[in-house]
N, C-alpha and C positions, 0 to 999 in steps of 0.2 A: 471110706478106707478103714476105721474103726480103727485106726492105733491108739492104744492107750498109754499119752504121755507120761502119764505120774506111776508107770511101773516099767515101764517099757523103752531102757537104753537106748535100743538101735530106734526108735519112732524118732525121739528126739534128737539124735546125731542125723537122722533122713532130713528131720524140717532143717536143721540148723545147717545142712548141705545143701539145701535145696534154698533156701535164702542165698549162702553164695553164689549157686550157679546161678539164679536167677538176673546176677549181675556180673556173668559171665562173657560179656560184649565190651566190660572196660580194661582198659591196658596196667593191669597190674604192673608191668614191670618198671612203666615209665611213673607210677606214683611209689612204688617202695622206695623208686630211687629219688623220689623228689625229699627236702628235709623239709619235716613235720612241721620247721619253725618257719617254712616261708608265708607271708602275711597272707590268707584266708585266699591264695590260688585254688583252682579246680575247688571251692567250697561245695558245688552241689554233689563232685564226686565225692568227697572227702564223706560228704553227708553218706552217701549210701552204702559205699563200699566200706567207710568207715563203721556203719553200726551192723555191720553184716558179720566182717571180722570178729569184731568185742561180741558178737554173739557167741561165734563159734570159741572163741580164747574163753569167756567166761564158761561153755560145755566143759571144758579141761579143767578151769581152775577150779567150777566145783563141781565135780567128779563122784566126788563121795557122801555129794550132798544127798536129802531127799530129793527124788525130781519135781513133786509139785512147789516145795520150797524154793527148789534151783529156778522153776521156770517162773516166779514170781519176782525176783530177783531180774533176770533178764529183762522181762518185762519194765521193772523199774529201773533199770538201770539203763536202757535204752528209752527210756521216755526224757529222761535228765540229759544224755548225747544228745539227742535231736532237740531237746530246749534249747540247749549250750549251742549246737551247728545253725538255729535258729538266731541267738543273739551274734552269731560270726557273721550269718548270712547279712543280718540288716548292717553291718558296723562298716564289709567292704562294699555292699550298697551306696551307702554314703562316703564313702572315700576315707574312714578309719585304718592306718595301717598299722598301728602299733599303741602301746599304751604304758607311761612309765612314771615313777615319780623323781620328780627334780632332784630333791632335797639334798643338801652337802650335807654328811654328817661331821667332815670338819676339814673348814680352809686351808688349817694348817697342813690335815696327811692329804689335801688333795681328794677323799672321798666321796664318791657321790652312793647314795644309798644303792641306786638303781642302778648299775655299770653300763646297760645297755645304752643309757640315754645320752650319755658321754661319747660313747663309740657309731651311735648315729648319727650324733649330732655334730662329730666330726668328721666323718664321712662325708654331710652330705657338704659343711662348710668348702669343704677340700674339692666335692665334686664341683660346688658353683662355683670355685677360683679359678678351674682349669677346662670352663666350656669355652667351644672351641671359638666362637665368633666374638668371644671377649664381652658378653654379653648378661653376664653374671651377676647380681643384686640378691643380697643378703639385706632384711632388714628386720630391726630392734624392736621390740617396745617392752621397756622395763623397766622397774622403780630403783633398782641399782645394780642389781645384775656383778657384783662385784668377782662370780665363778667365770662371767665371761670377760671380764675387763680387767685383770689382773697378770700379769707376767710369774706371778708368783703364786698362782691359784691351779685350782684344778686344770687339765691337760686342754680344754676349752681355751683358756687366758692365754696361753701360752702360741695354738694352733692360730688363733686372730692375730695375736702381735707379731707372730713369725708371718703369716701370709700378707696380711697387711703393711706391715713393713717394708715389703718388697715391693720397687717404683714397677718392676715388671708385671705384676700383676693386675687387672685391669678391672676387675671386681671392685662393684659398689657395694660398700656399709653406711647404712643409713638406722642410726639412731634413735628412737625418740626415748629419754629417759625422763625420770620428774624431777622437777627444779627442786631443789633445797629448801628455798626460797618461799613457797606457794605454800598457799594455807591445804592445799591437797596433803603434802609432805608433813606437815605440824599434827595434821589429823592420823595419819596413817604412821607417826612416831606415836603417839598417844593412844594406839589401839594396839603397840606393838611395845610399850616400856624398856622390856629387858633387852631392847636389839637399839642399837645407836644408828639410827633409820640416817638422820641427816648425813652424821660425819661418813658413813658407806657411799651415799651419794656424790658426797664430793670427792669422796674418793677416786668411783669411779670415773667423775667428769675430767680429773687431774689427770687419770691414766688414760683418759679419749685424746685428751688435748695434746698429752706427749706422743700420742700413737698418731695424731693429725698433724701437728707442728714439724718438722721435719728439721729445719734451720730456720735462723732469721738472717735479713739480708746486711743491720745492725754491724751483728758478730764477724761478719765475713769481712767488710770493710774495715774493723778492727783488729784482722789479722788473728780471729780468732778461726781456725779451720776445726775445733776436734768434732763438732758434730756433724758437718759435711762427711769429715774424711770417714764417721763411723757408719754413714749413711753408703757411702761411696761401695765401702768393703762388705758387709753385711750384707747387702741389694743387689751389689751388679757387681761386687769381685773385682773391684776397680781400688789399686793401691793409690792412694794417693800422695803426690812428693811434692812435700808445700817449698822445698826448696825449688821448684817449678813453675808457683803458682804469680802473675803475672796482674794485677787491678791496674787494667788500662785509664779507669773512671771508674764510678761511681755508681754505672751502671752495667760494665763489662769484665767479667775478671775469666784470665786464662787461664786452666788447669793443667792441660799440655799441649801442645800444637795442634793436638788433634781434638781438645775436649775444652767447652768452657761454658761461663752461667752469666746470663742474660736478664737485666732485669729493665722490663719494659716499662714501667710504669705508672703501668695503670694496673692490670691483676694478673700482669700474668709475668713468671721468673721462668725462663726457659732453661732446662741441662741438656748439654750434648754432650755424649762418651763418646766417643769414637764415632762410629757411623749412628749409633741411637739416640735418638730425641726425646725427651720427657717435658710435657709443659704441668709446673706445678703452678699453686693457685699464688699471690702474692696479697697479704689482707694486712692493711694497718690498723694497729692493735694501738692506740696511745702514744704513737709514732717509731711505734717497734715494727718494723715489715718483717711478716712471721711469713716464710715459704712453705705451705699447707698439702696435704695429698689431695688432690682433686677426689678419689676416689673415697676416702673417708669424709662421712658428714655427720654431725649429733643436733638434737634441736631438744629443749625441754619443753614440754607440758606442766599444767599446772593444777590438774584435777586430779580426786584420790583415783588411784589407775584401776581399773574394769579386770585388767589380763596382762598376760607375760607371755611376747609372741615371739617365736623366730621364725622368717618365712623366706623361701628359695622359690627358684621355679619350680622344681616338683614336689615340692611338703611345707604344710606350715605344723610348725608345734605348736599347741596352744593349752595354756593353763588360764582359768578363770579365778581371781582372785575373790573370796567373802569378803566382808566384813564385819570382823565385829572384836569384842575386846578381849586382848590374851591374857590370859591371868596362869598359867600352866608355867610353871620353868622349863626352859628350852623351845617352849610349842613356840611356832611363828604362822603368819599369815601365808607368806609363800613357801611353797617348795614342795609345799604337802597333799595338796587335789592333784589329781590324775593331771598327767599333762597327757593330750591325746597327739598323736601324727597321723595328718592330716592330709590323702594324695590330693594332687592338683586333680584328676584325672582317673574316673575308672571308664569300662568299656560303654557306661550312658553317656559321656562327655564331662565338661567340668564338675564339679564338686561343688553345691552349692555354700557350704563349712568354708571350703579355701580359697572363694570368691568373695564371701562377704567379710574375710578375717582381711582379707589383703586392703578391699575397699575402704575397713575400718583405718588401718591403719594408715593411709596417702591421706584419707580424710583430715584424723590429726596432723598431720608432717602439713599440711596443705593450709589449712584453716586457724588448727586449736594448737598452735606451736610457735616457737620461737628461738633467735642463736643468743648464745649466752651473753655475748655481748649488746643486742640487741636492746635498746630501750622500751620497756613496756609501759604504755599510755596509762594514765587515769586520771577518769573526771575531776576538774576540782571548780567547785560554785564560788561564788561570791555568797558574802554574808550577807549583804544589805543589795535592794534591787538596784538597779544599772535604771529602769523607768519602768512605767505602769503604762499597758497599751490602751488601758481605759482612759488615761489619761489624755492621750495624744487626740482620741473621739473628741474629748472635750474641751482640745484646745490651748492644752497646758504642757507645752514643750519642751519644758528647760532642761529638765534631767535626760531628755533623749538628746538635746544639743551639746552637754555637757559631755554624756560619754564618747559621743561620736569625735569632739573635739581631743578627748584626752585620751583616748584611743588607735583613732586613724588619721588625726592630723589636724592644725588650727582652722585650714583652709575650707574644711569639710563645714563647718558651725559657722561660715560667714554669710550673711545674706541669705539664708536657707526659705525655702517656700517648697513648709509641709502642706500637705493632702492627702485625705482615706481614697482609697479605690476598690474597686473586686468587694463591695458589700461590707468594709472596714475588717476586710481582713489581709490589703497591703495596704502599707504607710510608704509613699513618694516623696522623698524629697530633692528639690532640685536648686543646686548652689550656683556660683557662677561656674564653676568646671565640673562639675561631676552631676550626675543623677545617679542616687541609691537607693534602693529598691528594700522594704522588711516584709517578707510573708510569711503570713500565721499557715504554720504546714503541722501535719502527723495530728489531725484535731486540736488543733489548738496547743501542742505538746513543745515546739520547739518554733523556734524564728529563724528563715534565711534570711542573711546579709548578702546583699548584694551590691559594689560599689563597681559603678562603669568603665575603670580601669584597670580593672582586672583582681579587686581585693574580694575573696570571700569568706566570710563567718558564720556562724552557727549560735546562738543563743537558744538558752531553756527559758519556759513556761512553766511558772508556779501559780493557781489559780487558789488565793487566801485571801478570805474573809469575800467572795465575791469577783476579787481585782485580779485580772492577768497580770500579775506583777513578775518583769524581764527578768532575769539571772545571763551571766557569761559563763558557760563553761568553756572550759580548755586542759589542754593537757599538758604536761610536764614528765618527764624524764623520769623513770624508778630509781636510779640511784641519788637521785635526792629526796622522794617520794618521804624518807622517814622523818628527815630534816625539817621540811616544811610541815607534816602533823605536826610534828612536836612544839613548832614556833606559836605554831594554830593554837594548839591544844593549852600552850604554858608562857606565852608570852603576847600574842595577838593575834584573834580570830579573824579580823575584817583584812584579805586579800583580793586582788584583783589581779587580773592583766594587764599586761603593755609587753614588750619584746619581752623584759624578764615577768618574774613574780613578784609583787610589790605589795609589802607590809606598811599600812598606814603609821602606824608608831610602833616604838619597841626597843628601837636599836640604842646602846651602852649601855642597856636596866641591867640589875640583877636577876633577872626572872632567865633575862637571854643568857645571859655566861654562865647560870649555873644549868640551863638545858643545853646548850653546847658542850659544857664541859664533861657533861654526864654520857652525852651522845656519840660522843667523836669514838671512832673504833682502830684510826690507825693516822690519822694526820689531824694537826690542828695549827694554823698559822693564823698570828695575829699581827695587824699592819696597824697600830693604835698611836694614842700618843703620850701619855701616863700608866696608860694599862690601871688604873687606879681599882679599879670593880673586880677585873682579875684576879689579882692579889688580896684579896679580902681575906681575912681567917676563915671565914664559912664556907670557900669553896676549897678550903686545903684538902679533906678530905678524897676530891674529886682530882686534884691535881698532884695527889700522892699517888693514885692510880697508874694515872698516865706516865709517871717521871717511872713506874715499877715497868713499865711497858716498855719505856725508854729503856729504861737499863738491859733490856732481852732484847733489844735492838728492833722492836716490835711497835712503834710507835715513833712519827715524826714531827717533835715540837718546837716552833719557832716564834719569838716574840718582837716586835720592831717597836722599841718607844724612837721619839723626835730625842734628839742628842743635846743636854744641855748644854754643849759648847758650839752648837749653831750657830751661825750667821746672825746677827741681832734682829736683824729684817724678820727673816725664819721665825727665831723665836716671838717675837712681838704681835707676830700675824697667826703665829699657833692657835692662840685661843683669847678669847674675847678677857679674861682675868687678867689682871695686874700684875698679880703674883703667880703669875704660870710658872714661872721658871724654877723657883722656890718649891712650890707644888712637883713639879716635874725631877725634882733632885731627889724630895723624899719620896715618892714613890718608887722608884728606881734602888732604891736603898734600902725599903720594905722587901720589896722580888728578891736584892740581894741577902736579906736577914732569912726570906725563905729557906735560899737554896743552901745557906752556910747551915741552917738548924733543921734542914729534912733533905735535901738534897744530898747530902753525905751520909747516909743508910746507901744511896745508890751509884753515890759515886759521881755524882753530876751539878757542874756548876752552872754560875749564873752564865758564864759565858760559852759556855754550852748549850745555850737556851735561848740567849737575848743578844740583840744588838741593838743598833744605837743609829740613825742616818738624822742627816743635813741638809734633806733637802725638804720642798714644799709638796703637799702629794694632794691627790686629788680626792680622795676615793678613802673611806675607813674600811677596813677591809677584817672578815673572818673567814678562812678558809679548814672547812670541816668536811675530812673525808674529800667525798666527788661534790660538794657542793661549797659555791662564793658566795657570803652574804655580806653587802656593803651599801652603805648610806655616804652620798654625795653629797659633798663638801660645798656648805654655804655660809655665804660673808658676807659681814653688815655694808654698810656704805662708805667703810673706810679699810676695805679689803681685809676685814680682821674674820677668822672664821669663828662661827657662830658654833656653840653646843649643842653636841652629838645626840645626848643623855635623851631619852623617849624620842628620837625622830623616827619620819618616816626609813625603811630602806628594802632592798633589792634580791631579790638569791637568784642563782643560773647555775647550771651545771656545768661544770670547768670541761666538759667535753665540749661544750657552745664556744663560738665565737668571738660572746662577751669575757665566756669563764678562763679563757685562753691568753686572752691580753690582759685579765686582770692578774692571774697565777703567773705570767710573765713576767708582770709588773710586779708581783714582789719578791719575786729573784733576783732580779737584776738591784734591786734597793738593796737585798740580803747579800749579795753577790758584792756589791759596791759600799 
C-alpha cells in the first residue's frame, strides 16, 4: 500500500479506522451502556474494543503532535492497556471482584478510608439477612474487629446490631475472635504498642455478648421486664403491658392471652406473640439463665491471627495480616494490605481463593477454638514419680501400690498379684475385685490405665538417667490455672491428683497469704480462725490495695475469725493451745488497729470486712477469685484440732461440685 505514517494524516486515521472496524461484529451499544465500574464482565471485549478506541481518542488528542512521535506513543500506550486488561483478565479468573483498604481513619467520625468497602460490605451483610429460604451465614474471624462490633462505630456496627437484633431474622453470625487471654493476643499487643490491642478485644467480646444475650430468665421472675419489653418493641413491634403480665411458675409466664415465654429447662426458652414462635437458646451462666439468640455465635481462638475474614455465600473479604514490629505513629498492623473480594463462583465453577478461605475458617470454629466460658485444659505433672516401670520388672512394687491405693481407692492395693505381660510392656494386676490393666503406648511415651470397672487414666513417661520413671498428668480448669502456678512457683512445687489438686504442705505460711494477697483480682474470702499471718505488718501494703479496690466497689473482701464469746466446748476444741482464746482476742484487735489506722483513707471498717461465728467448721478455707483452697481439719485424740501452719491442702474451682458446697458453706456461716 506504501502510506507513509510519519507524514501522512489521513494513512494514520485509515489504520486507526480500520483497527475499529476490524471489531465491527461487537455490540457497541450494549457495552457503552454497561458502567465501566462493573467488576471485570465482558473482560476480553473490554480488552479489544477497549484499546481500539484509546487508539482512535489518542489520534484526536494528539493531533498536533508529530506523527512518528504520536505513533510511538500509541504504541506504548497500548502495550501498558493490554498489560493492565492482562492483570484484570487473570484477577476474574480467579474469582477477584474487587479490591479496597479497610482502614478507619477514625472510630469517632465513623470513616473508613476506602467508602467502597463500607458500602459492600453492607450490601452484601444485608443481601445474606434477606435470602429467601432463611439460609443465610455470615462468618467472622477477627482480632477485634471493634468497626464491626460497635453500635457506635462506623455504619458496619450499627447495620449488624440493627439486623441482628431482630428475632425475625434467621441469619447465622459466627464469630471467631482472639481471646484477650492467649499469649497470641500478648504478642500481637507487643508488635503493635501504640494501639490498646487487649482492652479493644474485650471490648468487642462485651458488645458480642450483649448482641447474643437477649434477657435472663433471673430478671423476669424478678418482675424485672425492661429488657424483654425493649426486645419485644424493637424486634417485632410488640408493645408490651406489664400490667398484663401473669408468672403462672417459675417456668411460665403470660404476656397476654395470646402471647407468653416458656422455659423448658433444659436449653431451650420458647416466645410466642401472637401466632409467631421463636425458640431462643437458654445457657446457665453461674446460675444466671441468660436467653441467647440461637442465631448469633462467637468462639475465641488463641493464636497470633494469619487474616481478617468476612465470608457470605457469594463473597469472602479477605485481608492477610504481616507481622512484625510497629514503631511508626499511627501505622497499625491491620487495616492497611489490600483486603481482596473474593466471588464464590466465576463461569469455571468454584473459586479455589473462597473454598480454601471458608475451609480455613470451620477448621478453627471446629478444632482450634473455644466459648468463652468454656474451660481450657492444661497439663499439670507431678514433681516427684508416682513409680518406676523398671521397677515393677524387678519386683519392687510399693510405690505402684501406693499410688493406686491413694488414688483410685484402698480396695485396689489389697491382695494385689502383679505380673509383666506382652514382652514387659503391660503390667497386670489382679485384686480380689478388679483386674487393671498399665500399657507402655506412643513408644514408651505415656501409660494406659485401665481398671475393669470402668475407670480410665492416662499417665506420662519420663525416661531419666536410664529409668522409665511414671508421672500423672491431668488437667485442671483455666480459671484457676494462675492460682495453682503461683502456689507452685511461691509456696510448694510437689502437687498431685485426687478429685481436687492437692498440695503436700504450705497451708497458713507466709509465703501462701502473701501470693494470694498479691494475686486475688476481684474476691478473696477467708474462713480462718485468728487470721494471725493475715494481718502481719508486711502484708499491709498488699491489703491496702485491695481495701482501694473495695472502696470502687470493685473488689469482694470477707474475713471469718471463730468468735471469742463461743461456746466453751468451741473454743477449747479450736486449737490445740492453752491460751487460744487470749491469742484469738489479740489478733482480732490487731485487724481492728488496721482498719481504724488505714481503713479510714477509704472509709471502711472492721466490720465491714470481718465477722465473727460460733460454730465448729470443718474445712480452713481461702477463696480467691474462681478458686477454693482448703486444708481439712485434724484432731488429736482428744477431739482438739491440730495446727494448720505448713499442712497439706486442696484447690478446686468453685465452678466444681466440691467448690460449690464449700463457697456455700461460707455464706451461709457469713450469712448466720
Amino acid at each position: 500500500m506504501g502510506i507513509d505514517l510519519s507524514t501522512n494524516k489521513k494513512g494514520l486515521l485509515c489504520v486507526v479506522s480500520g483497527i475499529v472496524l476490524f471489531f465491527n461484529d461487537i455490540n457497541l451499544e450494549h457495552f457503552l451502556l454497561e458502567p465501566l465500574s462493573v467488576s471485570f464482565v465482558n473482560v476480553k471485549l473490554f480488552e479489544k474494543l477497549g484499546i481500539a478506541l484509546t487508539v482512535s481518542g489518542l489520534v484526536i488528542i494528539f493531533d498536533k503532535l508529530p506523527y512518528v512521535s504520536l505513533w510511538k506513543k500509541i504504541i506504548e500506550v497500548s502495550e501498558q492497556i493490554k498489560d493492565g486488561f492482562s492483570v484484570i483478565k487473570s484477577a476474574n479468573d480467579i474469582g477477584i471482584n474487587d479490591i479496597f483498604v479497610r482502614h478507619v481513619n477514625n472510630i469517632q467520625t465513623k470513616r473508613f478510608e476506602d467508602k467502597r468497602f463500607e458500602d459492600k460490605i453492607i450490601k452484601e451483610i444485608k443481601r445474606e439477612c434477606s435470602r429467601k429460604n432463611n439460609d443465610g451465614e455470615i462468618l467472622i474471624s477477627c482480632v477485634a474487629a471493634m468497626d464491626f462490633f460497635s453500635k457506635n462505630g462506623p455504619m458496619i456496627g450499627e447495620t449488624i446490631f440493627s439486623l441482628f437484633g431482630n428475632l425475625k431474622n434467621k441469619c447465622k453470625l459466627k464469630v471467631l475472635i482472639l481471646s484477650p487471654d492467649s499469649e497470641g493476643a500478648k504478642l500481637r499487643e507487643k508488635l503493635e504498642p501504640q494501639h490498646p490491642l487487649i482492652h479493644n478485644i474485650k471490648s468487642s467480646i462485651e458488645n458480642l455478648k450483649n448482641l447474643r444475650i437477649l434477657f435472663n430468665w433471673n430478671e423476669i421472675l424478678d418482675r424485672d421486664y425492661s429488657r424483654l419489653k425493649n426486645l419485644l418493641e424493637q424486634s417485632l413491634k410488640y408493645k408490651l403491658n406489664i400490667q398484663n403480665i401473669k408468672v403462672e411458675n417459675d417456668k411460665r409466664i403470660k404476656l397476654d392471652n395470646n402471647s407468653d415465654l416458656t422455659f423448658f429447662g433444659t436449653n431451650l426458652i420458647k416466645l410466642v406473640i401472637n401466632t409467631e414462635n421463636f425458640d431462643l437458646n437458654a445457657e446457665n451462666e453461674n446460675g444466671i439463665i441468660n436467653a441467647t439468640n440461637p442465631n448469633v455465635e462467637f468462639r475465641l481462638y488463641d493464636f497470633l491471627p494469619p487474616v481478617f475474614l468476612i465470608i457470605t455465600h457469594d463473597f469472602a473479604f479477605i485481608e492477610t495480616y504481616p507481622m512484625y514490629k510497629v514503631e511508626n505513629q499511627g501505622e497499625s498492623i491491620g487495616g492497611r494490605c489490600p483486603m481482596l473480594m473474593v466471588r464464590n463462583k466465576t463461569n469455571k465453577g468454584e473459586t479455589e481463593t473462597y473454598r480454601r478461605w471458608k475451609k480455613h475458617f470451620y477448621y478453627i470454629w471446629e478444632n482450634m477454638s473455644h466459648n468463652l466460658n468454656e474451660k481450657k485444659e492444661k497439663l499439670l505433672m507431678n514433681s516427684v514419680e508416682l513409680f518406676c516401670w523398671d521397677d515393677i520388672i524387678r519386683k519392687n512394687n510399693l510405690k505402684l501400690l501406693d499410688f493406686l491405693k491413694q488414688n483410685y481407692g484402698e480396695g485396689l492395693a489389697k491382695k494385689a498379684e502383679i505380673e509383666m505381660k506382652n514382652d514387659n510392656k503391660t503390667i497386670r494386676i489382679t485384686t480380689g475385685k478388679n483386674i487393671i490393666l498399665l500399657n507402655l503406648k506412643d513408644e514408651n511415651s505415656r501409660v494406659e490405665l485401665l481398671i475393669d470397672d470402668g475407670i480410665n487414666d492416662e499417665l506420662m513417661v519420663r525416661t531419666e538417667n536410664g529409668r522409665r520413671n511414671i508421672y500423672q498428668s491431668y488437667v485442671y480448669p483455666a480459671n484457676i490455672r494462675n492460682v495453682i502456678e503461683s502456689i507452685q512457683n511461691n509456696v510448694c512445687s510437689n502437687c498431685y491428683r485426687t478429685p481436687t489438686i492437692h498440695f503436700s504442705k504450705g497451708f497458713e505460711t507466709h509465703d501462701l497469704y502473701k501470693t494470694i494477697l498479691e494475686l486475688s483480682q476481684h474476691r478473696l474470702w477467708i474462713f480462718g480462725r485468728k487470721n494471725r499471718k493475715l494481718f502481719d505488718r508486711e502484708n499491709y501494703p498488699f491489703i491496702d490495695k485491695i481495701l482501694e479496690k473495695k472502696s470502687r466497689q470493685q473488689f469482694d473482701w470477707r474475713v471469718l475469725f471463730i468468735s471469742p464469746n463461743a461456746p466453751k466446748n468451741i473454743i477449747d476444741k479450736a486449737h490445740i493451745n492453752k491460751n487460744f482464746k487470749e491469742e484469738l482476742i489479740l489478733c482480732i484487735n490487731v485487724a481492728k488497729e488496721y482498719f481504724e489506722e488505714r481503713g479510714r483513707k477509704n472509709n471502711i471498717k472492721f466490720n465491714d470486712i470481718c465477722k465473727c461465728y460460733s460454730k465448729e467448721r470443718c474445712n480452713a478455707m481461702i477463696i480467691i477469685d474462681d478458686a477454693v483452697i482448703f486444708s481439712r481439719i485434724k484432731k488429736d485424740e482428744n477431739g482438739v484440732t491440730k495446727k494448720l501452719t505448713n499442712e497439706s491442702f486442696e484447690i478446686v474451682s468453685t465452678d466444681s461440685t466440691i467448690g460449690k458446697n464449700l463457697v456455700s458453706r461460707f455464706e451461709e456461716t457469713w450469712i448466720n
